[in-house]
Backbone as CSV, one residue per row, in Angstrom:
resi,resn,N_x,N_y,N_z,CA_x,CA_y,CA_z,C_x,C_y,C_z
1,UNK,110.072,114.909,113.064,109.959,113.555,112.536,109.967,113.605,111.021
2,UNK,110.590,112.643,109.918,110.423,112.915,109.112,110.328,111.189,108.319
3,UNK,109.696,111.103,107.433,109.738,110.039,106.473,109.971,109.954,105.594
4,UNK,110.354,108.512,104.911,110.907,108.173,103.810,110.147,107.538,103.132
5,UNK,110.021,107.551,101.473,108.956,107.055,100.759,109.336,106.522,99.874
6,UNK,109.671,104.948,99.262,110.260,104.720,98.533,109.370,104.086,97.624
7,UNK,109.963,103.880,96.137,108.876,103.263,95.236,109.531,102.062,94.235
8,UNK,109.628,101.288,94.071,110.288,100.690,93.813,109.990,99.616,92.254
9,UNK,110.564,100.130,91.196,109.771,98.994,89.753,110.430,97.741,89.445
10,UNK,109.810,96.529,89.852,110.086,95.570,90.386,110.210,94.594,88.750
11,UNK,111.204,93.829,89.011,111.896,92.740,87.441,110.672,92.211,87.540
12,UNK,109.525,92.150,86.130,109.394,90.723,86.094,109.219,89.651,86.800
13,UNK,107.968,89.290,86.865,108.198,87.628,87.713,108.829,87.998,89.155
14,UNK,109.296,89.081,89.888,109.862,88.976,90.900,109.103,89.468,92.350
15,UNK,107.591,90.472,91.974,107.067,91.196,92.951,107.094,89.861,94.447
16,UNK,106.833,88.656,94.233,106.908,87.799,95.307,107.919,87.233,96.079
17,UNK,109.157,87.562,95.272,110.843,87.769,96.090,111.024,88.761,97.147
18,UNK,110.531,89.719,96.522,110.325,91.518,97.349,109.522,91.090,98.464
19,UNK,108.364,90.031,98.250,107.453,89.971,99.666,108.097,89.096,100.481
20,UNK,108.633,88.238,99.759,109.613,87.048,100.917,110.752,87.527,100.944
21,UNK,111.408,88.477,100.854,112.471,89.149,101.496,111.813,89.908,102.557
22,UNK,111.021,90.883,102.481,110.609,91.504,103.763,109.259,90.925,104.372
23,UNK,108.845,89.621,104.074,108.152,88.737,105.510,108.993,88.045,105.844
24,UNK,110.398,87.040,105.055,111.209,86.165,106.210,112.000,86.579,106.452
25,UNK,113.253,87.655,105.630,114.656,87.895,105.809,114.519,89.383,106.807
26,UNK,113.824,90.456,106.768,113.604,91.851,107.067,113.196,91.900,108.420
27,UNK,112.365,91.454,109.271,111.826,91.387,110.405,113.013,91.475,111.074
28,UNK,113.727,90.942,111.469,114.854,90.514,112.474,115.798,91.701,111.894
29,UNK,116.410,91.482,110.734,117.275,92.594,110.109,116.922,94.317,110.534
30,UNK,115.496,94.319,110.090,115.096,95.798,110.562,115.235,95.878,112.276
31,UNK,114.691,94.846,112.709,114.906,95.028,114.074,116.159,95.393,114.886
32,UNK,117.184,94.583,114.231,118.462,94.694,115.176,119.453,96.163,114.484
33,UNK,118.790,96.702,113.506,119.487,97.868,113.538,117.848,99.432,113.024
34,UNK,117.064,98.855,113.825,116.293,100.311,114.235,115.649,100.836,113.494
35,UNK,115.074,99.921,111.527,114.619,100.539,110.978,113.125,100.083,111.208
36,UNK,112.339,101.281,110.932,110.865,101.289,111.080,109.685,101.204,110.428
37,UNK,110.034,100.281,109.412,109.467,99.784,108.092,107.683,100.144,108.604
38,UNK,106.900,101.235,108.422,105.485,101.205,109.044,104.335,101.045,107.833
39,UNK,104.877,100.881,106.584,103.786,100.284,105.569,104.457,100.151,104.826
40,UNK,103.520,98.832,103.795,104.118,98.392,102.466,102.802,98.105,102.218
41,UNK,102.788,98.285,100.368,101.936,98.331,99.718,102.124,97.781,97.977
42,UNK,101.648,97.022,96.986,101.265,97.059,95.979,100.810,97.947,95.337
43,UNK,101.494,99.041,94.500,100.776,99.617,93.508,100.139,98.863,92.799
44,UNK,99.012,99.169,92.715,98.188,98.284,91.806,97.749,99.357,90.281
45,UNK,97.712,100.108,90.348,97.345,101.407,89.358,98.350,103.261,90.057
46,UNK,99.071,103.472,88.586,99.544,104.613,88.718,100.427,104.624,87.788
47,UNK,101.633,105.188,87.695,102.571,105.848,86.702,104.007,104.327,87.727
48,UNK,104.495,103.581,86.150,105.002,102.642,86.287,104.203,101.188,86.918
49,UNK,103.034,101.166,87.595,102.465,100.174,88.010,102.808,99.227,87.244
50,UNK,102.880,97.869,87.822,102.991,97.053,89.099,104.222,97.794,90.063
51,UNK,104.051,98.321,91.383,105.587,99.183,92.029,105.211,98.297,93.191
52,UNK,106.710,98.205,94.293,106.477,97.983,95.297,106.754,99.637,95.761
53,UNK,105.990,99.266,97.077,106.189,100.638,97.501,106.071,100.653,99.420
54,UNK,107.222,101.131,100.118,107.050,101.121,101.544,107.388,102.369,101.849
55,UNK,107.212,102.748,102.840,107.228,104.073,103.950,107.738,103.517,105.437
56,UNK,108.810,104.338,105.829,109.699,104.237,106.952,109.483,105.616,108.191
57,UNK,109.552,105.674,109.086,109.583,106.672,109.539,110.891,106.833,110.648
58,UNK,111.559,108.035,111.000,112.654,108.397,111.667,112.190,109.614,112.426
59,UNK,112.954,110.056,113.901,113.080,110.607,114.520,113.451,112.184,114.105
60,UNK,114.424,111.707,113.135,115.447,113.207,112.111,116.390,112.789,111.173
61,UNK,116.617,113.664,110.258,117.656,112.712,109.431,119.148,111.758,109.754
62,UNK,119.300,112.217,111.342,120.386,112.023,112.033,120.021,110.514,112.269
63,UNK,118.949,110.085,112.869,118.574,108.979,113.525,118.645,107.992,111.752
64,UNK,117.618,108.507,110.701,118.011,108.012,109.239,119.414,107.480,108.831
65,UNK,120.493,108.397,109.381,121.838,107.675,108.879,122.219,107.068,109.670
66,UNK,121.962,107.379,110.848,122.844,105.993,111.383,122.156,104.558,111.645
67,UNK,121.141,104.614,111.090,119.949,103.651,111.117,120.874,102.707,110.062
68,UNK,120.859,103.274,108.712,121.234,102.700,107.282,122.425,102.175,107.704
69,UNK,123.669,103.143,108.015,125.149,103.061,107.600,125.196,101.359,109.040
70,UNK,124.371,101.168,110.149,124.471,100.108,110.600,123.964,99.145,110.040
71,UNK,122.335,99.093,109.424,122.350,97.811,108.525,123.519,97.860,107.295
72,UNK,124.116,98.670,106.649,124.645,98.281,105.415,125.809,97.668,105.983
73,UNK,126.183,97.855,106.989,127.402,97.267,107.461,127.718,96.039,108.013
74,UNK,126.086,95.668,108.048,125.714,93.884,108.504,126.021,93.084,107.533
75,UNK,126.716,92.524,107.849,127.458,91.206,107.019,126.117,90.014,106.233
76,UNK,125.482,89.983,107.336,123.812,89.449,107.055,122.818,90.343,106.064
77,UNK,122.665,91.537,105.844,122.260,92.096,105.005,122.783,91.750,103.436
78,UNK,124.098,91.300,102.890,124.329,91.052,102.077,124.551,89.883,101.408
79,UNK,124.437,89.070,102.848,124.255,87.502,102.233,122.949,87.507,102.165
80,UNK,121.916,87.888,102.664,120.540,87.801,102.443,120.181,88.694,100.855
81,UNK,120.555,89.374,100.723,120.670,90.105,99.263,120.743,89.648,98.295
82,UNK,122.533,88.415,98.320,122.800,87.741,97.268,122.235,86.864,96.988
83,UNK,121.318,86.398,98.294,120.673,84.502,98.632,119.445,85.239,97.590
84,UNK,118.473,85.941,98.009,117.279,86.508,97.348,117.357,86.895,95.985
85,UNK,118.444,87.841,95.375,118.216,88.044,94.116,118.435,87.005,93.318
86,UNK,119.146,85.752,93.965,119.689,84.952,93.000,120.353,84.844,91.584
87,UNK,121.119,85.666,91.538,121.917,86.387,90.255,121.490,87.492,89.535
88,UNK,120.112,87.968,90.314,119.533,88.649,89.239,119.005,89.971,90.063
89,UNK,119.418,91.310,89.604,118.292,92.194,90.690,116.744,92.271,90.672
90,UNK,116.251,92.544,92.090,115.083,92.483,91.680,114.749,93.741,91.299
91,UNK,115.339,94.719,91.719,114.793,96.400,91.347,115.264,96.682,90.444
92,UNK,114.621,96.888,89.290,114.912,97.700,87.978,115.143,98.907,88.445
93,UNK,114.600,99.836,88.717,114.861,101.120,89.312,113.908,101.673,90.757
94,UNK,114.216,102.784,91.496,113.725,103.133,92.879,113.329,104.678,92.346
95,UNK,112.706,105.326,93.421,112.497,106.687,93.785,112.344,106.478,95.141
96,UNK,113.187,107.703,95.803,112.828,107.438,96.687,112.537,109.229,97.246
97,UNK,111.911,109.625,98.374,111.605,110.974,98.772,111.774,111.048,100.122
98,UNK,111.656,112.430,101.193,112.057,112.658,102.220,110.500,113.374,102.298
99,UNK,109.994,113.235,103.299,108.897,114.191,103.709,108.620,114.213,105.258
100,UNK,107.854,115.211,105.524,107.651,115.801,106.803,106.082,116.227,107.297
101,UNK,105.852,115.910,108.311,104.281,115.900,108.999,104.005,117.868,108.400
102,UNK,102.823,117.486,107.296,102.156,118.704,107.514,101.071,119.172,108.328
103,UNK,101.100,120.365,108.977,100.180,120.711,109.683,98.756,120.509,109.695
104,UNK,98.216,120.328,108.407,97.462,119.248,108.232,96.866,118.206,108.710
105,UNK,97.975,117.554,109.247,97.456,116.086,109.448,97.238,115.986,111.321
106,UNK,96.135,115.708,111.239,95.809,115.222,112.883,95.683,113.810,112.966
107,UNK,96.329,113.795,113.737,96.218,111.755,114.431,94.958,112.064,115.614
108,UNK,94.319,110.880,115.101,93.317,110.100,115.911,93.700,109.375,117.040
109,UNK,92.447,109.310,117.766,93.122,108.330,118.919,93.323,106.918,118.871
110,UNK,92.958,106.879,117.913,92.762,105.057,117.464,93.829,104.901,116.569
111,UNK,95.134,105.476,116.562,96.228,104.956,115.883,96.676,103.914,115.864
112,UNK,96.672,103.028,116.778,96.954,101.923,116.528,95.601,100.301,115.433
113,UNK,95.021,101.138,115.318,94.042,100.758,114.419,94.307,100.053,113.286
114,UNK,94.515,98.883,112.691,94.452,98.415,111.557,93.790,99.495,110.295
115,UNK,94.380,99.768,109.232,93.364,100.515,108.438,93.930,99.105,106.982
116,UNK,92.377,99.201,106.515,92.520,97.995,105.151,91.946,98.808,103.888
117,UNK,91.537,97.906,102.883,90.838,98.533,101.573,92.375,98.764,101.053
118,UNK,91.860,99.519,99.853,92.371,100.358,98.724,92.900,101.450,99.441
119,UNK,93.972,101.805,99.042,95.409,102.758,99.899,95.317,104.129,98.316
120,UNK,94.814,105.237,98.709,95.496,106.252,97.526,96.238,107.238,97.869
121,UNK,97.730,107.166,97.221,98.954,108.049,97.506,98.936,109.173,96.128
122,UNK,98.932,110.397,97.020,98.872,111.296,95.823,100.154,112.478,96.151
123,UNK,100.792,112.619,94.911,101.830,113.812,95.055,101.284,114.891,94.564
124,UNK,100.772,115.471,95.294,99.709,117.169,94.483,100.993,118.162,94.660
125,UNK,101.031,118.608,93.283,102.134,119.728,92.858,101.045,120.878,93.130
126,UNK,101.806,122.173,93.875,101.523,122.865,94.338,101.952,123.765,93.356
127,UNK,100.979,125.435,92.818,101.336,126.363,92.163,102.749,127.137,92.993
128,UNK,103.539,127.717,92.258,105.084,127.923,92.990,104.210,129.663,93.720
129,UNK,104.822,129.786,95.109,104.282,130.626,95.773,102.960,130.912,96.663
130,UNK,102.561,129.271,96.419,101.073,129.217,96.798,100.988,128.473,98.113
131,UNK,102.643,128.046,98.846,102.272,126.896,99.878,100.966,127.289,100.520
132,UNK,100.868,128.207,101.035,100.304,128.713,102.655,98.774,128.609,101.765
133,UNK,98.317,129.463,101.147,97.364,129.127,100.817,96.669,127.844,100.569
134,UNK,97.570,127.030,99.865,97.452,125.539,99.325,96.898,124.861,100.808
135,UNK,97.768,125.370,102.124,97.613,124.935,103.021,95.994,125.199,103.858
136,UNK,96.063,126.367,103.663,94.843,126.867,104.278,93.607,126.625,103.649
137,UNK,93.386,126.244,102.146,92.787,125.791,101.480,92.397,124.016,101.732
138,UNK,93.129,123.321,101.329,93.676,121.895,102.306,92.725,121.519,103.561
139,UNK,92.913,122.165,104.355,92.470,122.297,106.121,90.996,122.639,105.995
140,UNK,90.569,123.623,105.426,89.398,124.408,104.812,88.291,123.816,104.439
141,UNK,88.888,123.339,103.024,87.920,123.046,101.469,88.102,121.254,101.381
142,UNK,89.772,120.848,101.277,89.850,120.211,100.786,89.706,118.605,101.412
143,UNK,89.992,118.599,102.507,89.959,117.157,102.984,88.675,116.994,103.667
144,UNK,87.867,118.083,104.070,86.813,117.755,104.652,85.758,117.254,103.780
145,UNK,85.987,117.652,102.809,85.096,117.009,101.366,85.609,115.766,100.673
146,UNK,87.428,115.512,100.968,87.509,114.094,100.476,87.148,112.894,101.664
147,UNK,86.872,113.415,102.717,86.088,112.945,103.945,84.673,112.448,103.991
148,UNK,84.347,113.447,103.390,82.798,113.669,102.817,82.370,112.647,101.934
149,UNK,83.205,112.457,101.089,83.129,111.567,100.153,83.878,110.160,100.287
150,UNK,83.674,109.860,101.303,84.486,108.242,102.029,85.239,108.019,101.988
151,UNK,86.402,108.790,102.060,87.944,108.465,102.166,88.709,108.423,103.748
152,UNK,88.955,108.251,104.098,89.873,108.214,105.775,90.834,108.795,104.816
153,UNK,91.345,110.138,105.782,92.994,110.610,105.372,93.646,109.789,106.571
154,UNK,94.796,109.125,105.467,96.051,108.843,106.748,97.071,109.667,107.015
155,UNK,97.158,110.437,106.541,98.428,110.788,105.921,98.417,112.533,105.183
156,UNK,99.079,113.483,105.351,99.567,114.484,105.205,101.083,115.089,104.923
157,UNK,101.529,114.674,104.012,103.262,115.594,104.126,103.261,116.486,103.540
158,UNK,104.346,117.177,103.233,104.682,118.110,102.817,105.854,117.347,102.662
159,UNK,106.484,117.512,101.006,107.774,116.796,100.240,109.254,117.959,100.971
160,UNK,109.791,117.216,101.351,111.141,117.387,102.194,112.324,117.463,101.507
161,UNK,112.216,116.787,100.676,113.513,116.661,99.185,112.896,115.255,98.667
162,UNK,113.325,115.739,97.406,113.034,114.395,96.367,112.734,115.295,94.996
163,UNK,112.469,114.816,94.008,111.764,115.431,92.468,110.687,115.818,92.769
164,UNK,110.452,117.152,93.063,109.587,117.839,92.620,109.476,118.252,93.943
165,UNK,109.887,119.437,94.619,109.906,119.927,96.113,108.795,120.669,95.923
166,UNK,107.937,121.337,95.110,106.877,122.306,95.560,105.725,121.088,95.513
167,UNK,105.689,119.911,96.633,104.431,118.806,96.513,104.218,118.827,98.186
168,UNK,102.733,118.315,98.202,102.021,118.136,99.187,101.762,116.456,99.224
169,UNK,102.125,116.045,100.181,101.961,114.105,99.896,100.707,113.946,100.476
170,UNK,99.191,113.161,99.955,98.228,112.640,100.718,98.199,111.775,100.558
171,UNK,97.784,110.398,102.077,97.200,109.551,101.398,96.140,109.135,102.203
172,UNK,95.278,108.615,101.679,93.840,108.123,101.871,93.857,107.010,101.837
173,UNK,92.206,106.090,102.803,92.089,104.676,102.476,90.633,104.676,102.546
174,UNK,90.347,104.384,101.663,89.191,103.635,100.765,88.492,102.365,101.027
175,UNK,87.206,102.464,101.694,87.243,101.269,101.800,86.836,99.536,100.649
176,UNK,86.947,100.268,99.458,87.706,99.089,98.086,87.457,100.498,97.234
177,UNK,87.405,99.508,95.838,88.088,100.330,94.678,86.542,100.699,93.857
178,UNK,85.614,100.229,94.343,84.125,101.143,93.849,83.616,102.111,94.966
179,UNK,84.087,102.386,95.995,84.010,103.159,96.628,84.828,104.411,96.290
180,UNK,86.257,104.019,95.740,86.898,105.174,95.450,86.840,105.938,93.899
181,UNK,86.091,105.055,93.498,85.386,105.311,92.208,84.184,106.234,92.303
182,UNK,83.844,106.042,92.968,82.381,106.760,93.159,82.738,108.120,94.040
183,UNK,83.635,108.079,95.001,84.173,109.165,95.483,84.705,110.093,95.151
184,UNK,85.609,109.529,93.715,86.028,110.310,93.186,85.331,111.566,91.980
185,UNK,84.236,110.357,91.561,83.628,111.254,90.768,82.743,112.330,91.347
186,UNK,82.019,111.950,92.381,81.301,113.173,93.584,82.596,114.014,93.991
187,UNK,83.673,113.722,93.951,84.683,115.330,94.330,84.784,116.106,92.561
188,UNK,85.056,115.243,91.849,84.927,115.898,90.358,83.765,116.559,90.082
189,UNK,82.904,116.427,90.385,81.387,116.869,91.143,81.074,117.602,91.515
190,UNK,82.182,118.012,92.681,80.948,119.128,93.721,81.516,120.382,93.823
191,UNK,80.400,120.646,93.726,79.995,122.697,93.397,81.128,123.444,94.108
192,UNK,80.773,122.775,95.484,82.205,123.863,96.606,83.303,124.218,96.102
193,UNK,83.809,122.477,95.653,85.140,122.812,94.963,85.378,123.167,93.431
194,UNK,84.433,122.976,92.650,84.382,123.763,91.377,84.403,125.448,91.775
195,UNK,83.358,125.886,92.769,83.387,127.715,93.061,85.216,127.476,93.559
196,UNK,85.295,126.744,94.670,86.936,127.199,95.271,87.891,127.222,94.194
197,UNK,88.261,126.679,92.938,89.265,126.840,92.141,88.836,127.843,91.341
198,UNK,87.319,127.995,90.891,86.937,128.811,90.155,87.405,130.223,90.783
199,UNK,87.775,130.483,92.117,87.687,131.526,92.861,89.501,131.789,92.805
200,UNK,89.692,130.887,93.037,91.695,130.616,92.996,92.137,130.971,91.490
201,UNK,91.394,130.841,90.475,91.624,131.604,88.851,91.512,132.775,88.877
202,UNK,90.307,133.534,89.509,90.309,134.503,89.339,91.363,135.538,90.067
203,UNK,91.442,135.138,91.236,92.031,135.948,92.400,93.559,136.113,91.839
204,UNK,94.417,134.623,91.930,95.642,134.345,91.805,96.335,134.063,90.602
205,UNK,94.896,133.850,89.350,95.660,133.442,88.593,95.804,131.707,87.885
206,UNK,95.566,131.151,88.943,95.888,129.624,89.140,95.418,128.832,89.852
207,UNK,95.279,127.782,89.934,94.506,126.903,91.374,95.439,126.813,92.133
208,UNK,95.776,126.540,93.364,96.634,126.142,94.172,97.515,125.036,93.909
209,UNK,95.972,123.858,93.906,96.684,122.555,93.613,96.726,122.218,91.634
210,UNK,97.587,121.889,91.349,98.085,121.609,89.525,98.170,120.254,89.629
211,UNK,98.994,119.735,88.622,99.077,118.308,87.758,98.968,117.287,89.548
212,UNK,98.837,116.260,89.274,99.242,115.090,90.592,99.587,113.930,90.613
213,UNK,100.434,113.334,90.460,100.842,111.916,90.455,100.246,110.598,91.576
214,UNK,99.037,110.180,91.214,98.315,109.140,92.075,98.808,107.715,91.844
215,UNK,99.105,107.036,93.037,99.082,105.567,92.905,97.930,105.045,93.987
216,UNK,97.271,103.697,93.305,96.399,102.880,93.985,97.279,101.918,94.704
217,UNK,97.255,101.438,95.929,97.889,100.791,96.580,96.916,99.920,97.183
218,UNK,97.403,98.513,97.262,97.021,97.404,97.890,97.645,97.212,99.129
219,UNK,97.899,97.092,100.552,98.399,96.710,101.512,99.128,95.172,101.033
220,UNK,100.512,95.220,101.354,101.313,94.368,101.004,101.132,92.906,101.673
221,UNK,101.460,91.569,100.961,101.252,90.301,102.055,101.778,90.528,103.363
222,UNK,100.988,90.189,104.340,102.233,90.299,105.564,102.218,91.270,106.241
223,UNK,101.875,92.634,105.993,101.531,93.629,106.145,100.594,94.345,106.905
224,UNK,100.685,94.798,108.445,99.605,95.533,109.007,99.809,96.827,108.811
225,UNK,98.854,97.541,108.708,98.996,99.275,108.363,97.947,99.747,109.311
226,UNK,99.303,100.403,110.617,98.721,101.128,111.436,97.907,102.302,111.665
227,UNK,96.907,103.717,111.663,96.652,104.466,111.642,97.631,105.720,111.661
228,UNK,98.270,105.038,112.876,99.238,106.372,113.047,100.511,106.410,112.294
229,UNK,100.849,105.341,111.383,101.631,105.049,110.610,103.335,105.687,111.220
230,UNK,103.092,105.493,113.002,104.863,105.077,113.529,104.697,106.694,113.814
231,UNK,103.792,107.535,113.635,104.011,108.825,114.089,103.970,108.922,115.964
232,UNK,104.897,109.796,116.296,104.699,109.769,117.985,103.902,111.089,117.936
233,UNK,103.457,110.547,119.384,102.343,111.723,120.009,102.999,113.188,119.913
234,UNK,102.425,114.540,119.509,102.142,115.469,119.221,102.538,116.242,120.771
């Protein structure tokens, strides 16, 4: 299974075109050609904020193209395009990435679960040569303590292609934004993980995990965000 992560820096005056394109025009459109739109979100804080930002999920990249090359070929996709931008684009520019379920991540049984609050998407750049460790560290040290500290993980990838292939994708939900405040500073905080990197300098050289690109995300109007976020059973 693999997903798609797109980010999107939205014109000016337009973030509410982007939401009434995909609450009235997208529903039906995604439907009749198979795409699996399973969250959208408001950056609200990060690198470019204000972003729109959604996540898709696919079967394999095979099921991905022929998903696209049938909507682009809908005659309705582009009158709905021209009707919405109204002369004007709404996307200044995109990123978009490919990623894949890391071993990491266990689904709950309550996937179909509404999850709300404050959404945090993080791209943790990994030291080059360090996956496995990074990984075993991760599983170990690392999420059971951002657990610890009130976060729900949703989310686990490992970056598939896109800028910057040596990344680990997390994301977490918070339940608001003084909770993840306070969480954050108790992980900046705690001893375990000050000894674990302190221990990753000495040994290797380096910490595992380096620089990270975080966005705060709001769940988009319109928008339910499932647990299992469209992943099938294991």
């Amino acid at each position: 299974m693999i997903y798609e992560l797109r980010l999107y820096s939205v014109a000016p005056g337009r973030m509410a075109d982007v939401h009434t394109r995909f609450n009235e025009h997208f529903p039906a459109l995604f439907a009749r050609h198979g795409v699996d739109c399973v969250a959208r979100w408001n950056a609200v804080a990060g690198p470019d904020a204000p972003r729109f930002v959604y996540l898709m999920a696919y079967r394999d990249y095979a099921h991905r193209e022929a998903v696209w090359a049938s909507f682009y070929a809908d005659a309705e996709w582009w009158r709905i395009r021209a009707e919405t931008n109204a002369g004007h684009e709404m996307v200044e520019r995109h990123d978009l990435f490919f990623m894949k379920p890391n071993v990491a991540w266990s689904i709950e049984d309550d996937r179909a679960t509404a999850v709300r609050g404050l959404h945090e998407l993080v791209q943790q750049q990994i030291a080059p040569g360090q996956n496995a460790n990074a990984s075993v560290f991760l599983q170990q040290t690392w999420l059971p303590l951002v657990r610890e500290a009130g976060a729900r993980v949703l989310a686990v990838w490992d970056m598939a292609s896109g800028a910057g292939m040596q990344k680990i994708v997390l994301l977490y939900a918070w339940q608001d934004a003084a909770k993840w405040h306070a969480g954050r500073q108790a992980l900046d905080c705690n001893e375990t993980l000050r000894a674990a990197f302190a221990e990753q300098r000495k040994q290797h050289g380096t910490t595992f995990f380096q620089r990270a690109e975080v966005n705060l995300l709001d769940p988009a109007p319109g928008m339910t965000i499932r647990a299992g976020l469209g992943r099938s059973a294991d």
